[in-house]
Each structure stands twice: as C-alpha cells, then as structure tokens.
N, C-alpha and C positions, 0 to 999 in steps of 0.2 A: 449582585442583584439590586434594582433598585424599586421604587415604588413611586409608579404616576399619582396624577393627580385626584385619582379615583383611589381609594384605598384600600378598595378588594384589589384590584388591578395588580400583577407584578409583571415588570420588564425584566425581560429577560435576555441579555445580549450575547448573541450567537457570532463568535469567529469563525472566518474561514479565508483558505486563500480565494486569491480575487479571480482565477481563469475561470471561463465556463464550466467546467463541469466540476472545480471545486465549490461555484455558488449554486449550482442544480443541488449538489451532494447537503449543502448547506439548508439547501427548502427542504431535501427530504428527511432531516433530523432536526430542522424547523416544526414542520408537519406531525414527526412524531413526539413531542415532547408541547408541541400548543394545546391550550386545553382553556375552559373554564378561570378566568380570570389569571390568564398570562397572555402578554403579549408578547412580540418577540421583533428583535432589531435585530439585522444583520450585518456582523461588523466584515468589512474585507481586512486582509492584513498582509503585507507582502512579505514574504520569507527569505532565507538565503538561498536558496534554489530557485526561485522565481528571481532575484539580482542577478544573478550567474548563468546566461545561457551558456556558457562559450566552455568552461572546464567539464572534464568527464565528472562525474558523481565521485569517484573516489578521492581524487584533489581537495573534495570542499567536505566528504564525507556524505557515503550515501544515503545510511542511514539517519535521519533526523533531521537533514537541511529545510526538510519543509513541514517543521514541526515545532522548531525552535522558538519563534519571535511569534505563535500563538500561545507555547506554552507559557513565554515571559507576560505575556497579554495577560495569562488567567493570574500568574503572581501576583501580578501589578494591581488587580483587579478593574480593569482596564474591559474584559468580557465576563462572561458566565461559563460559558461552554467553550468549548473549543471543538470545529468537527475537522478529523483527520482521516484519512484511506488510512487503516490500519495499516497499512503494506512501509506504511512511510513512518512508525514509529520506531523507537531504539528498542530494545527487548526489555529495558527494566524502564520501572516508571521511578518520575522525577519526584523528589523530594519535594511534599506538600501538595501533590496533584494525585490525581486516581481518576483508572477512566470509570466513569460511572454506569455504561451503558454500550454495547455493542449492537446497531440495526440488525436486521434477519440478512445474515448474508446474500450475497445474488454471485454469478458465476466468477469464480477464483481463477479459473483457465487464462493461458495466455493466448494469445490471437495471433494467425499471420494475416498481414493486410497488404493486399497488392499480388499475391500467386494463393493455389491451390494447394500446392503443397513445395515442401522446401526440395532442389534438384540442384546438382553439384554446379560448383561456380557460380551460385547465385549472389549478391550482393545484397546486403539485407541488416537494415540501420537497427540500431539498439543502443543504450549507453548504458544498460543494464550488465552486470559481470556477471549476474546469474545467467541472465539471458545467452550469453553471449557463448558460456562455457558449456552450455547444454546442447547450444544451437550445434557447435562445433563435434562435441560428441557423437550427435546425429548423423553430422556428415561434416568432415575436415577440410573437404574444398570452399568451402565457405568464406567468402569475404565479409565480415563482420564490420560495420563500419558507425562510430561513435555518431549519433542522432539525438538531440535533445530540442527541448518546446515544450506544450501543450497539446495536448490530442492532435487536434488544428491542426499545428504548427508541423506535428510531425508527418501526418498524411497528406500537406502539400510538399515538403521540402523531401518525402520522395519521391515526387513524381519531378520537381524542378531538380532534381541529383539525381534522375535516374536511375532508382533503385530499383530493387526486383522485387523487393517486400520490405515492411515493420514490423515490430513485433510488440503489443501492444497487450493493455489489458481489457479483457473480455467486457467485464462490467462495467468498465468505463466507456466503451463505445456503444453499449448498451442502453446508459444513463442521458447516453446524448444522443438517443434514437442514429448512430451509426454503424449501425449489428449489420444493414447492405454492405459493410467496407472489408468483411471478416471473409477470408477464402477460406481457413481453417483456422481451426480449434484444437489445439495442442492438450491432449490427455495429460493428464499427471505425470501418465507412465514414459513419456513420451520430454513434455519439459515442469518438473516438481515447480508450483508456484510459489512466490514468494510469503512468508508468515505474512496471515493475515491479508493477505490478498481477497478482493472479492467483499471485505467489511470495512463498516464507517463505524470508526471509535468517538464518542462524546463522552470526552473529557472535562474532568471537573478541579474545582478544588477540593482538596482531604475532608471529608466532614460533609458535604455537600450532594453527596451521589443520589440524595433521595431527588434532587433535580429533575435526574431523568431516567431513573430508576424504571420506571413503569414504559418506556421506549425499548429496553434491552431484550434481547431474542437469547433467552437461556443457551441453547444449545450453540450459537453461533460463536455467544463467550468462552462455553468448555473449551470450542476447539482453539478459537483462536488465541485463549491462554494456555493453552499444552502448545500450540505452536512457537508465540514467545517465548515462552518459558525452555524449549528445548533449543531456539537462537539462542537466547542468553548462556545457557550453560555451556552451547558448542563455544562459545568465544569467539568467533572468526573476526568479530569487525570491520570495518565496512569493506575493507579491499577482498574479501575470504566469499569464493563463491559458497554460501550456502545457502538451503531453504527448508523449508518445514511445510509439510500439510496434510490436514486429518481431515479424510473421507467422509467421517460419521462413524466411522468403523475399526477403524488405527490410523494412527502420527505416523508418518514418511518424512524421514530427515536425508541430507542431502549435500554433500559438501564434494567440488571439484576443482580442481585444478581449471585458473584463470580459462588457457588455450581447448578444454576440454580434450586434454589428454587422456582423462584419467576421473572417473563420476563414480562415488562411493556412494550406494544408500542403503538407510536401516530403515526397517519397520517394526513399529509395536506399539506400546501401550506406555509405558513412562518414559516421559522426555530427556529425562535424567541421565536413566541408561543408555537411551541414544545416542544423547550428545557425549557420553564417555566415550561410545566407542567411534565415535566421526572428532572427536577435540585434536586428537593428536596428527591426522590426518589434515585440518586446516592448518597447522601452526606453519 
C-alpha cells in the first residue's frame, strides 16, 4: 500500500489477470473494497496459464497456474490485493499470504454452451479432468475433446471446430453478460462443481486482511473453506478428478476416475471425514 499525494488518500493496487472477465471480476472487488479515502489502481499480471495456451492443465498443473505470479506480485509487494476465481486456487494457502475476504458468491454450476442438453456422440471441448470425468459418467459416448482460452476464445473455437458444445462456468458467462450462450445448467447432482467455484478470493498479505475485510460475504467464506479444506485433505493433485461443493446445507465431495468410469461421492458436514473416505480412492 502506498500513499498519494494527499495524505488521507491510500492507493491501493489491485492485481488480476489481464482477460476480459478477469479485469470485470477485478472492478467488482475494485468496487467492493473502494471506499472513503482509497483509491484503487488496477494492476494486470500475466500468469503461467495465460503463457501456455496449447498444454492440457495437468502438464503445467491445474491447480494454481493462474495464481502463481499474482501471488509472487503480493510477496514482492509489487500489488495489494490479489483478485482470484477461487476455483483456480491450491487448497492450502501460501506461506505469508491469506485470503482476506471472499465476494457473495453468484452461480457455482457448470454451463453447457452450444446444445440443450448432452445426447450420445456428441463432441464437446473441455480441458477440465473434472469436467471431463463427469461428462463421461453421464454418458460414455462422449467425445471429449481438450479446449483451452478465455471465455471468448472458447465459444468461438467451437463453432470454427465444430463442436456440439462447451462446458463452461456459469458465473463467468454471466459476469460477461453471456448467460444468452448457456443451453443448460448442470445441477450439482448432475456435474459436482469445482471447490470454490462461483467466488472471487481477495487475497492479501498475512497481517493485512483488515484491507478488505469489510467486502467478505460470511457465509460464501464458510462454504468455500469446508470446500478447500476437504480438496486439501483428499490429496488428489492436480491430475485427480475431484471436487467439493456445499449447498448451504452439506459439503459434497467427489472423486473419479479420469475416463468417468467410476464417480464416488460423500456427503456431509466435516471435510475431514470426507476426504478420508474418497483419499484412498484418488491415489
């Protein structure tokens, strides 16, 4: 943090990655953390997942590839905040960092774009393993076929490849007023979202959380740290289809087999005990 030229004034520099609807997602924890003598700069920052279109996510590592080089941002003190899609952090946080604040969630669900609903031998892009493993569980005629980009990037390069569908997240085509592009809406019951799906984490450094303290949606943090916290404990790592996600009501954990051979879920109340009994099932 530093301090203009006005000495009530504090600047406050907000990282994020540089796509569209990472810099939207950016104004909307811009927005809630500006206030009364803060201003606020918004830094872009390009990550390793944003360098690497071309490898599937588990080569480079799914989890944290676009989290990495904002987190080194907050070390360096280089930013203030860091704003990340929850969905895209590791399940333990980094030594000297804490997230300080979770926005009020908005819809967690995953999206199919391009058909109404999924029907055998369809072809249908994803670079997601969770996606991919559920999709097929659904239905095993499925040609699953690796898709990576930016929103954009992916809802053209199905139409120029000929696909039948994407499978996409809700809130994010929502945030970019593209909710027209959604034929359905995958229930829970249906494909278990990824931990933290659906929220925007504003991360800080250790000591620092009273930043943005006053932005955090209580209830959005419960869930989405029982969701973490039951990723963490399963261990899977980034190649390990699993997911976590709490209702409001119970944690649903979730671990399958890559080809969607084979989908184990537990329900309940501590994440612990979840991930005991799905740990041995991912190894």
């Amino acid at each position: 943090m530093t301090s203009s030229a006005c000495p009530t004034t504090m600047l406050v520099r907000v990282g994020s990655r540089g796509s569209r609807l990472a810099l939207t997602q950016a104004e909307l924890a811009a927005n809630a953390i500006r206030g009364p003598g803060i201003e606020i700069a918004l830094v872009p920052i390009t990550t390793a997942g944003d360098r690497d279109r071309t490898k599937p996510f588990g080569e480079i590592g799914e989890r944290g590839v676009f989290v990495k080089e904002l987190e080194e941002a907050l070390l360096d003190g280089r930013i203030d905040v860091a704003v990340h899609s929850a969905k895209d952090m590791t399940s333990t946080d980094v030594d000297g960092l804490a997230v300080g604040a979770y926005l009020t969630r908005e819809d967690a669900r995953d999206a199919l774009c391009g058909a109404s609903r999924i029907a055998p031998g369809m072809r249908i892009g994803t670079a997601s393993i969770r996606r991919r493993a559920q999709l097929l569980a659904l239905e095993p005629s499925l040609s699953i076929e690796p898709l990576r980009g930016n929103i954009d990037t992916r809802l053209r390069k199905r139409r120029e490849r000929g696909l039948d569908a994407v499978v996409l997240a809700a809130c994010g085509l929502d945030r970019l007023g593209l909710a027209a592009e959604i034929g359905h809406l995958f229930e829970p019951a249906e494909i278990l979202p990824e931990a933290g799906q659906g929220a925007l984490a504003l991360q800080v450094r250790r000591g620092e959380e009273q930043l943005v303290a006053a932005a955090s949606d209580a209830e959005t943090a419960r869930r989405v740290e029982l969701e973490r916290a039951c990723v963490a404990a399963i261990g899977g790592g980034c190649l390990a289809p699993i997911a976590a996600h709490h209702d409001g009501t119970a944690l649903t954990a979730l671990v399958a087999d890559p080809d969607g051979r084979w989908v184990e879920r537990r329900t309940g109340d501590d994440p612990v005990a979840l991930a005991s009994e799905l740990a041995a099932l991912a190894a």
